[in-house]
C-alpha positions as CSV (number, residue, x, y, z in Angstrom):
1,X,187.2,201.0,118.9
2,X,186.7,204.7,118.7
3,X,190.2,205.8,120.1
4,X,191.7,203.3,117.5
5,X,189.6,205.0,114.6
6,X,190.7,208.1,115.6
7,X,194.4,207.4,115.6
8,X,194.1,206.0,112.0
9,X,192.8,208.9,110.5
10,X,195.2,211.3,112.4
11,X,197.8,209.3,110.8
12,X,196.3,209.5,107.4
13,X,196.2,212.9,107.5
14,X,199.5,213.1,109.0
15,X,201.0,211.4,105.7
16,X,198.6,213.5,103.1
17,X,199.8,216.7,104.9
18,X,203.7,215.4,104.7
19,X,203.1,214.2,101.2
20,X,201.4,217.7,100.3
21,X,204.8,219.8,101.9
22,X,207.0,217.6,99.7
23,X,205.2,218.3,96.6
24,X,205.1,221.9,97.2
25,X,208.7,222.2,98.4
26,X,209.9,220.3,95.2
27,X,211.7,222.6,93.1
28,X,212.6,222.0,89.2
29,X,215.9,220.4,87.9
30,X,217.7,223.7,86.5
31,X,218.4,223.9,82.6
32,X,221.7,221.8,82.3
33,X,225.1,223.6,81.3
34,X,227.4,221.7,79.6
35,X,228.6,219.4,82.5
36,X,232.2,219.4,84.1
37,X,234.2,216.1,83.1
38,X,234.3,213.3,85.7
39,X,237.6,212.5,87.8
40,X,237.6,209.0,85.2
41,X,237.4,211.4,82.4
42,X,239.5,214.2,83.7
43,X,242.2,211.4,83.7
44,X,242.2,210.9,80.5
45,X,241.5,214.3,79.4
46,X,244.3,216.6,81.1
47,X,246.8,217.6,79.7
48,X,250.5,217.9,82.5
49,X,252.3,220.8,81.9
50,X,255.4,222.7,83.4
51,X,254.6,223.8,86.7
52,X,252.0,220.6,87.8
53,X,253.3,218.3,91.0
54,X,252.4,214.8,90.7
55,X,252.4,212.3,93.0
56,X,253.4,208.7,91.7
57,X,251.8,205.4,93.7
58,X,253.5,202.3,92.7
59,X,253.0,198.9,94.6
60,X,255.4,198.0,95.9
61,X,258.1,200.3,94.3
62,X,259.3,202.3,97.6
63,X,262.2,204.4,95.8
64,X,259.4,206.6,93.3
65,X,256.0,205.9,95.5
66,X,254.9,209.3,97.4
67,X,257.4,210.9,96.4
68,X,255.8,214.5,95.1
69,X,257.8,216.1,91.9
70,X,257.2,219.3,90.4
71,X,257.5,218.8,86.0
72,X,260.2,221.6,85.6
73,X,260.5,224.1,82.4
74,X,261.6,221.5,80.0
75,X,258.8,219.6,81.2
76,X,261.0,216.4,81.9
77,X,260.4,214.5,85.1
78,X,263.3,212.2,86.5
79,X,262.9,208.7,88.7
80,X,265.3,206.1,90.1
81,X,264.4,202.9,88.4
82,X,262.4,205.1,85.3
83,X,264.6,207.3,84.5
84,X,263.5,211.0,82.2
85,X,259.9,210.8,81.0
86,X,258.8,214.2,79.4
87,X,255.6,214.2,81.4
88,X,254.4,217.6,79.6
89,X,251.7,216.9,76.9
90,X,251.2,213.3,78.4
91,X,247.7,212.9,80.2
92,X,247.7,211.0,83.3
93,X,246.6,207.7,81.9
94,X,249.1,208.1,79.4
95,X,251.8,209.1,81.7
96,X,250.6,206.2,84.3
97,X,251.1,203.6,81.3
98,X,254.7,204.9,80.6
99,X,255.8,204.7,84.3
100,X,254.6,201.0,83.9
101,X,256.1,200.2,81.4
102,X,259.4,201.1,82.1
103,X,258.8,199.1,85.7
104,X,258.0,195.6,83.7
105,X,261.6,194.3,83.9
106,X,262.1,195.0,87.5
107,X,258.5,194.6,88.9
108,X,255.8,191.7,88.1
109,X,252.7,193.3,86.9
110,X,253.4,196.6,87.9
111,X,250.4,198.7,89.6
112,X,250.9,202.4,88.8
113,X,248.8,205.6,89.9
114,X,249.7,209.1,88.9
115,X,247.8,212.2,90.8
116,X,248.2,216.0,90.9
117,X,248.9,217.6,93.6
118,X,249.1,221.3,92.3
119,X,247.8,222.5,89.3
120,X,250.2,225.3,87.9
121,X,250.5,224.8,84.0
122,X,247.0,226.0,83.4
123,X,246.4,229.7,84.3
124,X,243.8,231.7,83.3
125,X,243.7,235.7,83.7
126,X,240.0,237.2,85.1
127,X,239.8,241.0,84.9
128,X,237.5,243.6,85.3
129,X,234.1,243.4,87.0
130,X,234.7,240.1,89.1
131,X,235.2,240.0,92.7
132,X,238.9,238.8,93.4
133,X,240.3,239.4,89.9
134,X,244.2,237.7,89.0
135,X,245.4,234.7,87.7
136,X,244.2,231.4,88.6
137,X,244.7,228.0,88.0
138,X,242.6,225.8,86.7
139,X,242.0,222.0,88.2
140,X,241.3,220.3,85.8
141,X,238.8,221.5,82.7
142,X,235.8,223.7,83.4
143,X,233.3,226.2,82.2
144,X,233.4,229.6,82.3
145,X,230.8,230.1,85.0
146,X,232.9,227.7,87.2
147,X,235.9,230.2,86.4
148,X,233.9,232.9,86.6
149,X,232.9,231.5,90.2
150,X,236.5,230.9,91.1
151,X,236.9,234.4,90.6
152,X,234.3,235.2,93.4
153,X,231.6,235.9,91.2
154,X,230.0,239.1,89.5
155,X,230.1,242.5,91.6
156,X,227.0,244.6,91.4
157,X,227.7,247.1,88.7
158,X,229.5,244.0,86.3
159,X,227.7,244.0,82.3
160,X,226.1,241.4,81.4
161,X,228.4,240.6,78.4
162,X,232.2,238.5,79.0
163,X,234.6,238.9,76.4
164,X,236.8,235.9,76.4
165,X,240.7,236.1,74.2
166,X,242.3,232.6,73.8
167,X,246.0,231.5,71.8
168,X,245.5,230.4,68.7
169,X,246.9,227.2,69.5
170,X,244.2,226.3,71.4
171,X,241.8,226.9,68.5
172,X,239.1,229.0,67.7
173,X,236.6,229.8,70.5
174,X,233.3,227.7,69.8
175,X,231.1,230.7,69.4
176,X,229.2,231.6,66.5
177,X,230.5,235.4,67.0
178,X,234.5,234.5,66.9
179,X,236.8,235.9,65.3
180,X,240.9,236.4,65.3
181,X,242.2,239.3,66.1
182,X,244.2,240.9,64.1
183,X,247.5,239.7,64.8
184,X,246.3,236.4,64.2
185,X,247.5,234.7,67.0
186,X,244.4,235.1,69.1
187,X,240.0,234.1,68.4
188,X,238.4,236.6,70.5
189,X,234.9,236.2,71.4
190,X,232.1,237.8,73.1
191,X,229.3,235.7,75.4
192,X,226.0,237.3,76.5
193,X,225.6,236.0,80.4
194,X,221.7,237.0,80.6
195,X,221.1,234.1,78.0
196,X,223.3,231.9,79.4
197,X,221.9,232.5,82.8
198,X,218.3,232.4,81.8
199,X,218.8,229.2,79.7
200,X,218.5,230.5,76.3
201,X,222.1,230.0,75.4
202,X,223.2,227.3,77.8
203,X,226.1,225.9,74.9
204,X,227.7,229.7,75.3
205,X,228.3,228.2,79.1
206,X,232.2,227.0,77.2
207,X,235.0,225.0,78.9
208,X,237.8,227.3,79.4
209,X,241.2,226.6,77.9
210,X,244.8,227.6,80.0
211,X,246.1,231.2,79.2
212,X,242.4,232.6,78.9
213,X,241.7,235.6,79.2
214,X,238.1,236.8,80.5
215,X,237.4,240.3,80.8
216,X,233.8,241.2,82.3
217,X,233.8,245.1,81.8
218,X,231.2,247.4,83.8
219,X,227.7,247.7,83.0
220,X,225.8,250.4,80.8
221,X,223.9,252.0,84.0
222,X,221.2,254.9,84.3
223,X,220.3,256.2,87.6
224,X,216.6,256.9,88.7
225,X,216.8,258.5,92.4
226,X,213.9,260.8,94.2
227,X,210.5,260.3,94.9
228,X,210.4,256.3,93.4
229,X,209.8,252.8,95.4
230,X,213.2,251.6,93.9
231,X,216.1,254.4,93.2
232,X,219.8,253.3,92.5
233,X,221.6,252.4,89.1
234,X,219.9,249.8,86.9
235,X,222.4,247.7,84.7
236,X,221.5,247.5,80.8
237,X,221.1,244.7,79.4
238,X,220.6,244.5,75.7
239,X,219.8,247.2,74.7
240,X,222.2,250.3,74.8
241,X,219.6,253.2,75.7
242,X,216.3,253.0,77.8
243,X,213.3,255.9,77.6
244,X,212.3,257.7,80.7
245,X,209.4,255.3,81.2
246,X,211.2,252.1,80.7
247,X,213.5,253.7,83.6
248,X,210.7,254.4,85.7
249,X,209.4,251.1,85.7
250,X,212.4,249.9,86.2
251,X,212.0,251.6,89.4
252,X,208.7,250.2,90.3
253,X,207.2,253.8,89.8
254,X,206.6,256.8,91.7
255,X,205.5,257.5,95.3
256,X,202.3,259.0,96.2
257,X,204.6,262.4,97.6
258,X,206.0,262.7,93.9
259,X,206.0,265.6,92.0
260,X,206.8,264.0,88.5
261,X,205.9,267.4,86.7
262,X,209.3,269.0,88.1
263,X,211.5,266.0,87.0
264,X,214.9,266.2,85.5
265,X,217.5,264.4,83.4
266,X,221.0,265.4,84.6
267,X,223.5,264.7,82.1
268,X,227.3,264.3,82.5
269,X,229.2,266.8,80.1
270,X,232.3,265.5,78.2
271,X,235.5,266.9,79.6
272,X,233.8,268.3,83.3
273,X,232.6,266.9,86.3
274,X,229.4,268.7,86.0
275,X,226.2,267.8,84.6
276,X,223.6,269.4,82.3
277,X,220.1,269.7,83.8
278,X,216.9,268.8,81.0
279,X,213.4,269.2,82.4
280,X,211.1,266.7,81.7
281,X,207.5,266.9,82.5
282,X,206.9,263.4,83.6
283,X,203.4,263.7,84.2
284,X,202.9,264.5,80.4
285,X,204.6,261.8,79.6
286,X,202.7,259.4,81.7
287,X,199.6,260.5,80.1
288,X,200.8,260.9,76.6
289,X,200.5,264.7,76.4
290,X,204.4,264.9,75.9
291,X,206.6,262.7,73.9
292,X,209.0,259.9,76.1
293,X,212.6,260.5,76.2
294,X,215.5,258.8,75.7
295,X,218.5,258.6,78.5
296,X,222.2,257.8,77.8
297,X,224.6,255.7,79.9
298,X,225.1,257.5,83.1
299,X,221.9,259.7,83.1
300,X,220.6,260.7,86.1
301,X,216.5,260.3,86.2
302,X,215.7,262.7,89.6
303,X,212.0,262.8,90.6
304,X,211.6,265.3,93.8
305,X,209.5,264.9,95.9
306,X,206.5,267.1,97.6
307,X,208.9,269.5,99.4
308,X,209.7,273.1,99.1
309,X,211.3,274.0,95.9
310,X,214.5,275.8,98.4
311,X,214.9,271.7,99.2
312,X,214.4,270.4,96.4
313,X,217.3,272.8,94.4
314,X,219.5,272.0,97.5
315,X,219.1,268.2,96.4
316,X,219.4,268.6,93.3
317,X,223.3,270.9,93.4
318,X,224.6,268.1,95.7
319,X,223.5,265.2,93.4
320,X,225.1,267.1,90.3
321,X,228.5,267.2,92.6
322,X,228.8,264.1,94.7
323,X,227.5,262.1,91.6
324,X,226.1,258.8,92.4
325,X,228.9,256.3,93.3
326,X,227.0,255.2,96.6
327,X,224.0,254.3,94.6
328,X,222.5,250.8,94.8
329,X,223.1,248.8,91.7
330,X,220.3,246.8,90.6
331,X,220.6,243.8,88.0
């Protein structure tokens, strides 16, 4: 009896404990994005073009089934038994129905499938701050974090802000912050990633149209390097300027060796590779004795450490002339 007893409550506990891991290993549906059509509704939503293959499947209609044809410039396609369709501007559905049609006096109920094979007639042009920049080609309709994604993603130092330029004849870009340009032949618009991505925008998340153009320029970046538990370049976001003490927690703070008193601001000079060295008494600042100060893009927040001042110069000259390309961007 007792063996028995004790195999039901090891069981028991068994199943609490499993039942426990589950719930703790659960993790939240992620805010939606506006969601990528289905294959049903790609079907009826894409629109051929010059430069798409299709592949036609009709029962029982050997001389145009499998056959794979490329829609030319004119955007013509030409079949024994169909004859020249102008597949460009149809959608499949709409091209499938045409095929059929044409079919009814030779074949009995004609069953007609139309797929693509390579998309070509939809490019769209990703520049800048992306990881394999060029031209792709879009299958089918998506966002612009799927094309940002076929793009291989962000790098490191990449803003937080995509400006996206699309034809006129696609219409405007629906953003609240379009506008044409002044040719009037393209709506430019500018989407803030940081909300998207943190689910305060998700509707900026748009479907891309072909002959896009999405730039993603660099980021604003100041440097904080020395004596800190985080050094590298930190991205800005929002805002265009950060203080001295918005840097340093940025970079978690200062080490116990620091000597914050003997900090410095170096400052790249318009027209030379050189920079301009400001002290700044950190230590003041920390306790309010001395007012915060503002850095610019590119400023250089160095923090020595508890070393002789002979090292800490040394440090210093070859920062100001290497620069800080092999910093460590943080987003």
């Amino acid at each position: 009896m007792l063996p028995r007893l004790s195999s039901v409550i090891i069981c028991l506990l068994t199943m609490t404990l499993l039942l426990h891991s589950q719930g703790q290993t659960q993790t939240p549906t992620p805010p939606s994005s506006p969601a990528t059509p289905s294959a049903v509704e790609e079907r009826s939503s894409y629109i051929l073009g010059p430069g798409d293959t299709i592949t036609i499947r009709a029962l029982n209609v050997e001389e145009i089934s499998e056959k794979p044809v490329r829609i030319g410039t004119s955007g013509i396609i030409k079949f024994p038994m169909i004859g020249r369709i102008k597949a460009a501007g149809m959608t499949l559905e709409q091209l499938e129905a045409e095929i059929a049609s044409r079919l009814k006096d030779s074949v009995n109920e004609p069953d007609v499938a139309v797929a693509i094979t390579d998309y070509r007639s939809q490019p769209v042009s990703i520049m800048g701050s992306v990881n394999t920049p060029g031209v792709l080609q879009l299958e089918g309709r998506k966002t612009l974090f799927e094309a940002l994604s076929m793009a291989g993603g962000l790098k490191q130092d990449a803003g937080y802000s995509v400006k996206i330029t699309r034809r006129s004849e696609f219409g405007d870009i629906p953003l609240p912050n379009a506008a044409p340009d002044p040719s009037g032949r393209y709506s430019v618009a500018t989407v803030n990633l940081k909300s998207v991505m943190e689910a305060r925008n998700p509707e900026e998340n748009i479907l891309v149209c072909p002959f896009d153009v999405i730039s993603v320029p660099k980021g604003e970046l100041v440097y904080v390097i020395g004596d800190v538990r985080k050094s590298g370049g930190f991205i800005l976001s929002e805002q265009e300027t950060v203080t001295v003490l918005q840097a340093l927690s940025l970079a978690e703070g200062l080490e116990k060796t620091a000597k914050p008193e003997n900090a410095k601001i170096l400052r790249p000079v318009n027209g030379s590779s050189t920079r301009s060295e400001i002290a700044v008494d950190l230590k003041k600042v920390l306790t309010g004795q001395a007012s915060d100060v503002a850095l610019q893009t590119n400023d250089i927040l160095f923090v020595p450490g508890s070393k002789a001042r002979g090292a800490f110069l040394q440090t210093l000259s070859a920062i100001t002339s290497i620069g800080v390309s092999g910093a460590y961007i943080w987003r």
